[in-house]
N, CA, C and O atoms as a GROMACS GRO file, in nm:
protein
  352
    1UNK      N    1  -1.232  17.388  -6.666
    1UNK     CA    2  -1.341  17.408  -6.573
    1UNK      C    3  -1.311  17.329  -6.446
    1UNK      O    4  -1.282  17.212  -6.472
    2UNK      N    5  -1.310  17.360  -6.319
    2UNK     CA    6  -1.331  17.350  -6.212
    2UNK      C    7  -1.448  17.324  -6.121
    2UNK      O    8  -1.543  17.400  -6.102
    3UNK      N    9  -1.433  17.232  -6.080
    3UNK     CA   10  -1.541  17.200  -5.994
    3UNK      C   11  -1.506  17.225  -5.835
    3UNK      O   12  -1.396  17.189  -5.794
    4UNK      N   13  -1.590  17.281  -5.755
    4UNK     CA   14  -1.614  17.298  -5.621
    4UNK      C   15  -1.687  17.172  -5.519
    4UNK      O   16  -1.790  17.139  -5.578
    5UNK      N   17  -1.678  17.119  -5.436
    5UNK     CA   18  -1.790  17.049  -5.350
    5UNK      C   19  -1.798  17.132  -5.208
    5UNK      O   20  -1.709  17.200  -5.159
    6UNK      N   21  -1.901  17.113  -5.167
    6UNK     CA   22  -1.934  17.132  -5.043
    6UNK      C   23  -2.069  17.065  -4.966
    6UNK      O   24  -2.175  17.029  -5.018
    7UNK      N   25  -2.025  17.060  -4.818
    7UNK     CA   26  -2.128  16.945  -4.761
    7UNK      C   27  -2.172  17.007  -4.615
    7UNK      O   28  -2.109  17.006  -4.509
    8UNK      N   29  -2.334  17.074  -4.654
    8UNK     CA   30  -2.412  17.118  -4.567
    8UNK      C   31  -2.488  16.984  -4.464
    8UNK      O   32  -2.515  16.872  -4.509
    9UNK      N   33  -2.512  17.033  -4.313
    9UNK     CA   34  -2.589  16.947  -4.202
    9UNK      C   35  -2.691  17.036  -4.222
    9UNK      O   36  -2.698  17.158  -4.209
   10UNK      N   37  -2.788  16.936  -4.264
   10UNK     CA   38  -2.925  17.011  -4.218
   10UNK      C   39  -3.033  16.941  -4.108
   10UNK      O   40  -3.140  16.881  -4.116
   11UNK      N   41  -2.932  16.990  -3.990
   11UNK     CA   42  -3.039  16.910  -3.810
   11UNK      C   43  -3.161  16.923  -3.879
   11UNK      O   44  -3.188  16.989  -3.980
   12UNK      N   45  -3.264  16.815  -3.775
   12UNK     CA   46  -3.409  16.826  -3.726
   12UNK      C   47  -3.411  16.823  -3.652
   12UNK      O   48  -3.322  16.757  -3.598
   13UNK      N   49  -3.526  16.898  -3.556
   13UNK     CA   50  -3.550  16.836  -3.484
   13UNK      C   51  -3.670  16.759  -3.400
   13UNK      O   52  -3.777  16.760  -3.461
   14UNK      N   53  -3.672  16.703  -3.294
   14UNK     CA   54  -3.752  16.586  -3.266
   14UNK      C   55  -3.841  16.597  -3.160
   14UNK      O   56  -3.863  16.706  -3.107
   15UNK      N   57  -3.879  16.525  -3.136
   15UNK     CA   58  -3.993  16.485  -2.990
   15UNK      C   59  -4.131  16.558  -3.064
   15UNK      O   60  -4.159  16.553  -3.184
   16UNK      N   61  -4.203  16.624  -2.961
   16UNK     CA   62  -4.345  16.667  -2.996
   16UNK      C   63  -4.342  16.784  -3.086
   16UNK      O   64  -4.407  16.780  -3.191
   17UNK      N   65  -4.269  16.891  -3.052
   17UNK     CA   66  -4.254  16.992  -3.136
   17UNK      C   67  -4.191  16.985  -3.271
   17UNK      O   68  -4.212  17.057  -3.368
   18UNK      N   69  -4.126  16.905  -3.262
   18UNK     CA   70  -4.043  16.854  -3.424
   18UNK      C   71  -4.149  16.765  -3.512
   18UNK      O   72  -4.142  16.758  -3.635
   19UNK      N   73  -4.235  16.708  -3.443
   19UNK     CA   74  -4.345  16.641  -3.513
   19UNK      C   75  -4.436  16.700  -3.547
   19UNK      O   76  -4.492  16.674  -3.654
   20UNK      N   77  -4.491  16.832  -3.437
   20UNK     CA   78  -4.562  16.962  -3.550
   20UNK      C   79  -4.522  17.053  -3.599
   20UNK      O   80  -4.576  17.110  -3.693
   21UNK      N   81  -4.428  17.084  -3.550
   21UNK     CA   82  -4.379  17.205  -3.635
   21UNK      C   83  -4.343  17.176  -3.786
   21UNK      O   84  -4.415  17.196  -3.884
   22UNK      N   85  -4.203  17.121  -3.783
   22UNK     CA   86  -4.157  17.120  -3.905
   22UNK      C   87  -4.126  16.970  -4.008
   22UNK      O   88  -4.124  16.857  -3.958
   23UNK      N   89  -4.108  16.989  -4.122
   23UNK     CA   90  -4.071  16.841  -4.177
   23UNK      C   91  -3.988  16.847  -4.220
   23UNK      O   92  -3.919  16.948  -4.236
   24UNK      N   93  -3.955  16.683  -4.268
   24UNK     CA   94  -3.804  16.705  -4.333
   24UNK      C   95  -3.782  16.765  -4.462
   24UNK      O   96  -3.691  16.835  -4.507
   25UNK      N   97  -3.918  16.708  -4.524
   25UNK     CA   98  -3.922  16.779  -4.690
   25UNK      C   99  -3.909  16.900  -4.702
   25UNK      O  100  -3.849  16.942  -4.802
   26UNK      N  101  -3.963  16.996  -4.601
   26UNK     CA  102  -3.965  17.128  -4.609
   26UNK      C  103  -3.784  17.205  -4.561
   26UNK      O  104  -3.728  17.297  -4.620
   27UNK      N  105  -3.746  17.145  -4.467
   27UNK     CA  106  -3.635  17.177  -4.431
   27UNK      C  107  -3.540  17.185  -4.575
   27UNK      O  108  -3.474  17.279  -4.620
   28UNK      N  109  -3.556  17.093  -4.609
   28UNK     CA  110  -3.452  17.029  -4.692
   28UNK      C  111  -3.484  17.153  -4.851
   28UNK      O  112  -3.400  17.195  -4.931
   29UNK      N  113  -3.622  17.177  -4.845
   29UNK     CA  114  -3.647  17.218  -4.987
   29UNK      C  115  -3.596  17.387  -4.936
   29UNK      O  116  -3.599  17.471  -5.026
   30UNK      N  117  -3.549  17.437  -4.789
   30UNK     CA  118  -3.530  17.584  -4.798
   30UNK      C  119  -3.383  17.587  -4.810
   30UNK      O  120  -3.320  17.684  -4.853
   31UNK      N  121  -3.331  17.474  -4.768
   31UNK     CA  122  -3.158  17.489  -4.792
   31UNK      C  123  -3.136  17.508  -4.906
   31UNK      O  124  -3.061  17.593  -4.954
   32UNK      N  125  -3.245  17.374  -5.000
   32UNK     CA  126  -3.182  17.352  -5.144
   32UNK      C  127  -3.203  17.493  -5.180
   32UNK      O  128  -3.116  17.531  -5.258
   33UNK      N  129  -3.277  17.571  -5.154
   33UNK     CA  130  -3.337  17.701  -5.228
   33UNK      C  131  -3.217  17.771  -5.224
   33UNK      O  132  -3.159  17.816  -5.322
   34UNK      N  133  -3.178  17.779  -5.095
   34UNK     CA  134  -3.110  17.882  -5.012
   34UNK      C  135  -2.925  17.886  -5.096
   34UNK      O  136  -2.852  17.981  -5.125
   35UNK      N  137  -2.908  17.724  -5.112
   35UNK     CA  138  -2.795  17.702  -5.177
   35UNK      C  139  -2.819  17.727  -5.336
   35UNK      O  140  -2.721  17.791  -5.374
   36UNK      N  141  -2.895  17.707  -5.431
   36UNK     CA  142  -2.914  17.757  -5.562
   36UNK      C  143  -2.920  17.866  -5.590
   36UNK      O  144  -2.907  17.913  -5.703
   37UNK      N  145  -2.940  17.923  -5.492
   37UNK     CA  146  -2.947  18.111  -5.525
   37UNK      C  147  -2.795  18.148  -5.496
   37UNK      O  148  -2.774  18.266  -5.465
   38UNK      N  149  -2.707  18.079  -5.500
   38UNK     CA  150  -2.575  18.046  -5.472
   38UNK      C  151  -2.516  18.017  -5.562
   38UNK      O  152  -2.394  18.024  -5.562
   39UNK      N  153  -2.584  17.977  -5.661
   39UNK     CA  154  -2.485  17.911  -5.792
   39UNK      C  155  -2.484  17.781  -5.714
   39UNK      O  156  -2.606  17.766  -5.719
   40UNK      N  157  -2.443  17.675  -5.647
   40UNK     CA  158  -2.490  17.554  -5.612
   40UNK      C  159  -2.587  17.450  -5.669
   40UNK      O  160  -2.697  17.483  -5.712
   41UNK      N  161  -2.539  17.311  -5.668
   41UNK     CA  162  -2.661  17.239  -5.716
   41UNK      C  163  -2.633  17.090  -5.628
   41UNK      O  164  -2.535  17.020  -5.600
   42UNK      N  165  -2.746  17.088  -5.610
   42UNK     CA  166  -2.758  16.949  -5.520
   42UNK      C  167  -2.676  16.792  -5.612
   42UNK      O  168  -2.703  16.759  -5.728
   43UNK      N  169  -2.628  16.758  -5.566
   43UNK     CA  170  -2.515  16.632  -5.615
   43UNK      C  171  -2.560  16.484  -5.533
   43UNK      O  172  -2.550  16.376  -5.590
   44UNK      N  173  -2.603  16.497  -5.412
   44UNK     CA  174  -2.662  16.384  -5.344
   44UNK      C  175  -2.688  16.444  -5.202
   44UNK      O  176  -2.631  16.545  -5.162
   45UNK      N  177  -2.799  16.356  -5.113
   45UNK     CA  178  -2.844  16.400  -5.022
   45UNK      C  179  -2.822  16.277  -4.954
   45UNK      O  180  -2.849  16.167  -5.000
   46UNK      N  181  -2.764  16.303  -4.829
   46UNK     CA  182  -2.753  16.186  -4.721
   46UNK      C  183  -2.810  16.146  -4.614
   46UNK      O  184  -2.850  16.244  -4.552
   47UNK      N  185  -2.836  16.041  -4.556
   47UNK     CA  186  -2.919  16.039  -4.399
   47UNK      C  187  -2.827  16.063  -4.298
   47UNK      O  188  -2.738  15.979  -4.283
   48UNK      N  189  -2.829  16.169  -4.222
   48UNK     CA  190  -2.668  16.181  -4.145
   48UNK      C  191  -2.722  16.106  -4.003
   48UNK      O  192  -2.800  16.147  -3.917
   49UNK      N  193  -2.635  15.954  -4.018
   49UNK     CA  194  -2.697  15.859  -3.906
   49UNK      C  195  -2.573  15.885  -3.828
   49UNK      O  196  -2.474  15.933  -3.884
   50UNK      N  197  -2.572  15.852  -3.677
   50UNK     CA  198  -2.460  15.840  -3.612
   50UNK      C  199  -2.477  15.742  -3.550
   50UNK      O  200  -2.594  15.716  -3.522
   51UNK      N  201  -2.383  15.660  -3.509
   51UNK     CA  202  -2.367  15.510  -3.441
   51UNK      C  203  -2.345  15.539  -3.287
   51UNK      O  204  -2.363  15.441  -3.215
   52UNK      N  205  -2.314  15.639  -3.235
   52UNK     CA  206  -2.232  15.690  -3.121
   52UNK      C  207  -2.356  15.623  -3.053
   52UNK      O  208  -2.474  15.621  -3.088
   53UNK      N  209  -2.292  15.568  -2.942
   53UNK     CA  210  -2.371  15.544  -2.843
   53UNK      C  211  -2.426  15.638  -2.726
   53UNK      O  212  -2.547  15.650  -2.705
   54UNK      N  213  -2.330  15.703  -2.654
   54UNK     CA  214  -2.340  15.826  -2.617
   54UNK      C  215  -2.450  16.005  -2.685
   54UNK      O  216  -2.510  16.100  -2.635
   55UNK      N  217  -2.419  15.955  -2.807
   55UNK     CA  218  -2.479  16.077  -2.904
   55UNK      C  219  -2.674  15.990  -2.865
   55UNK      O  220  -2.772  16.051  -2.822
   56UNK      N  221  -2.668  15.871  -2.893
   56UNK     CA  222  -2.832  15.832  -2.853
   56UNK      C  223  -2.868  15.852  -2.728
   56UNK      O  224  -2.987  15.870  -2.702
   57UNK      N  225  -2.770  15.851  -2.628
   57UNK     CA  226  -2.781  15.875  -2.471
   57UNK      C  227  -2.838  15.995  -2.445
   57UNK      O  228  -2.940  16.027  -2.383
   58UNK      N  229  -2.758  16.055  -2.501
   58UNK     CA  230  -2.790  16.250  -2.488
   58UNK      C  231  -2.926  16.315  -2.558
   58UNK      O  232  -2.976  16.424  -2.534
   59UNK      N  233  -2.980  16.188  -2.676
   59UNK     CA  234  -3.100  16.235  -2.714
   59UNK      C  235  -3.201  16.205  -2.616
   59UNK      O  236  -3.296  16.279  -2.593
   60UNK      N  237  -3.184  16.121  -2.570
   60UNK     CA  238  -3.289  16.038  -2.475
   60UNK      C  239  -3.285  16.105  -2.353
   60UNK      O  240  -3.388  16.090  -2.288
   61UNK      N  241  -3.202  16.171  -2.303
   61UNK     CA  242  -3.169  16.231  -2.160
   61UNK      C  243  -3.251  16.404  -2.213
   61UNK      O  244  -3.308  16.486  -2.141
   62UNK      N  245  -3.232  16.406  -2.319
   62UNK     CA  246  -3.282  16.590  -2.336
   62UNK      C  247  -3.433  16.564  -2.357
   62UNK      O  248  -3.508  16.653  -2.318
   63UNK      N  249  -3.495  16.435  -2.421
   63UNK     CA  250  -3.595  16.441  -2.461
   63UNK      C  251  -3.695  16.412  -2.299
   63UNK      O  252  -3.816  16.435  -2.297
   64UNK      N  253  -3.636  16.370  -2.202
   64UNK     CA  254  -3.692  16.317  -2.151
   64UNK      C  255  -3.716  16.438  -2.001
   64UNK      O  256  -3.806  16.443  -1.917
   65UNK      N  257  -3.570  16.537  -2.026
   65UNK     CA  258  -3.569  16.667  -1.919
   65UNK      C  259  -3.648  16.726  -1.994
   65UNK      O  260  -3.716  16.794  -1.916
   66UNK      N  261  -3.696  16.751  -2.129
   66UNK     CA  262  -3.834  16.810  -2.197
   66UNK      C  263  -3.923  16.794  -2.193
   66UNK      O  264  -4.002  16.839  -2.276
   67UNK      N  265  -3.955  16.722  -2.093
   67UNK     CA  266  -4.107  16.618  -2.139
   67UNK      C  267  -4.149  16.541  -2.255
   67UNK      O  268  -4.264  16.498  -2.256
   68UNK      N  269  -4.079  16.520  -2.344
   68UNK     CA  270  -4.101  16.453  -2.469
   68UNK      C  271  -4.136  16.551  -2.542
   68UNK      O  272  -4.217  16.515  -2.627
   69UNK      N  273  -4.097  16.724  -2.547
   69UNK     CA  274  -4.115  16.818  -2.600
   69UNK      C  275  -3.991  16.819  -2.708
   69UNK      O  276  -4.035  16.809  -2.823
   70UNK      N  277  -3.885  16.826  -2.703
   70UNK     CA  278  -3.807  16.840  -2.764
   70UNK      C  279  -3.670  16.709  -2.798
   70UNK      O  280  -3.635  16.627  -2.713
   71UNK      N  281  -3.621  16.717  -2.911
   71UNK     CA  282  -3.506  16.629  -2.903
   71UNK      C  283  -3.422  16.669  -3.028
   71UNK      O  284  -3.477  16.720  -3.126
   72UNK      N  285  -3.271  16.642  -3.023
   72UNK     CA  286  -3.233  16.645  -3.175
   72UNK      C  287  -3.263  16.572  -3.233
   72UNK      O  288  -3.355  16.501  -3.192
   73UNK      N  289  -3.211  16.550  -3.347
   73UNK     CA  290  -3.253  16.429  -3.451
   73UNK      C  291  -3.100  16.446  -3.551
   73UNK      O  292  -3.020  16.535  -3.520
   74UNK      N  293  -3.084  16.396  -3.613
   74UNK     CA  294  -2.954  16.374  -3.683
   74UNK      C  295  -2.980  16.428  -3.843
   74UNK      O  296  -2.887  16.461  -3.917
   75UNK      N  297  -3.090  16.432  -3.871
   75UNK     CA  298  -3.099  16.506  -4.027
   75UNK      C  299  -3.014  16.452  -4.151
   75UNK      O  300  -2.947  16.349  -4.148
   76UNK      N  301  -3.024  16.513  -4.229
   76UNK     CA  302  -2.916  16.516  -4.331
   76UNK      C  303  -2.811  16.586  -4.368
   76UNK      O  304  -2.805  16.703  -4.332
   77UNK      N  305  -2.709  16.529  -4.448
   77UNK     CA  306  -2.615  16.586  -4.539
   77UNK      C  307  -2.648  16.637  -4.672
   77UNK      O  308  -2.706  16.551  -4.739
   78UNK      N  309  -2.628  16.765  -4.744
   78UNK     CA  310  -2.639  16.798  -4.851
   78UNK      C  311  -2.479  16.778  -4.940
   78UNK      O  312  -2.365  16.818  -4.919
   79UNK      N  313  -2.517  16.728  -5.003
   79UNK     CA  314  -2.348  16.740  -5.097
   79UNK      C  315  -2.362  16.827  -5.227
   79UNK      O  316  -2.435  16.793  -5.321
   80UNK      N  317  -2.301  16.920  -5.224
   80UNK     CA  318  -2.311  17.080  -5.328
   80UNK      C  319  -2.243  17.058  -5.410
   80UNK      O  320  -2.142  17.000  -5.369
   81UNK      N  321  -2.243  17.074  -5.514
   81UNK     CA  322  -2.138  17.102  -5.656
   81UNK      C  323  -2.106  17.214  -5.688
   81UNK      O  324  -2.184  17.284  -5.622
   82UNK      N  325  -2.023  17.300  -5.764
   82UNK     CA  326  -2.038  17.438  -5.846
   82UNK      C  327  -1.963  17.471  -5.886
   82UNK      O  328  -1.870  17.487  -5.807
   83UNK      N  329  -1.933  17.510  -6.034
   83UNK     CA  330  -1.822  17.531  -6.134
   83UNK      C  331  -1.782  17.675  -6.096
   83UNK      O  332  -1.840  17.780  -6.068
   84UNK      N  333  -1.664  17.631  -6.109
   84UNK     CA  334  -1.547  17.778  -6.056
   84UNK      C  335  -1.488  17.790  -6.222
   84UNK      O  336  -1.449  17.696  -6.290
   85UNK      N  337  -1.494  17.910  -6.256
   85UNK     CA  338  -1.464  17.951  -6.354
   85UNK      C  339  -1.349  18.061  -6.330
   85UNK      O  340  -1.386  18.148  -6.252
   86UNK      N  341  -1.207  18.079  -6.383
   86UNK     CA  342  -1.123  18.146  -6.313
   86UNK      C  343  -1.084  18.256  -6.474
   86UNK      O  344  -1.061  18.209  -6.585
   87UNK      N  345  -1.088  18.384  -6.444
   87UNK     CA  346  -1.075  18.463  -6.516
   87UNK      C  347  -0.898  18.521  -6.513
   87UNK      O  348  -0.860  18.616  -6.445
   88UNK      N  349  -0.822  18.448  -6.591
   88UNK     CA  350  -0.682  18.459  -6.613
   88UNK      C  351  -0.603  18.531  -6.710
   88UNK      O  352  -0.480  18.524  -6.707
   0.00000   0.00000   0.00000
């Protein structure tokens, strides 16, 4: 038996509209869906942080040409599992 990995980004996003519109729980619960109907199974979930200094620059510069309407956000990592079964 064989095992597979794979590692989904699942962005948010931020400022005013990211605070009503959507959440993270929900985001996260349509991937997981989206990947199990896949044969997939969730293995660990990550906070996808970035240190970049520049990458915080660019949030702050979009959020701010938005009016505090919009921004990215960095989201998470999904890490996938799934047995490959090879018919020989």
């Amino acid at each position: 038996m064989k095992i597979a990995n794979k590692v989904v980004n699942v962005p948010l996003s931020g400022g005013l509209l990211g605070t009503i519109g959507s959440s993270p729980k929900s985001r996260l619960s349509i991937e997981i869906e989206a990947a199990n109907k896949h044969g997939w199974n969730v293995k660990q979930v990550l906070p996808a942080s970035s240190g970049s200094l520049l990458y915080s620059l660019l949030r702050i510069i979009l959020l701010v040409i938005t009016l505090f309407l919009y921004t990215i956000e960095p989201g998470y990592y999904l890490i996938l599992e799934k047995d490959i079964t090879h018919n020989s």
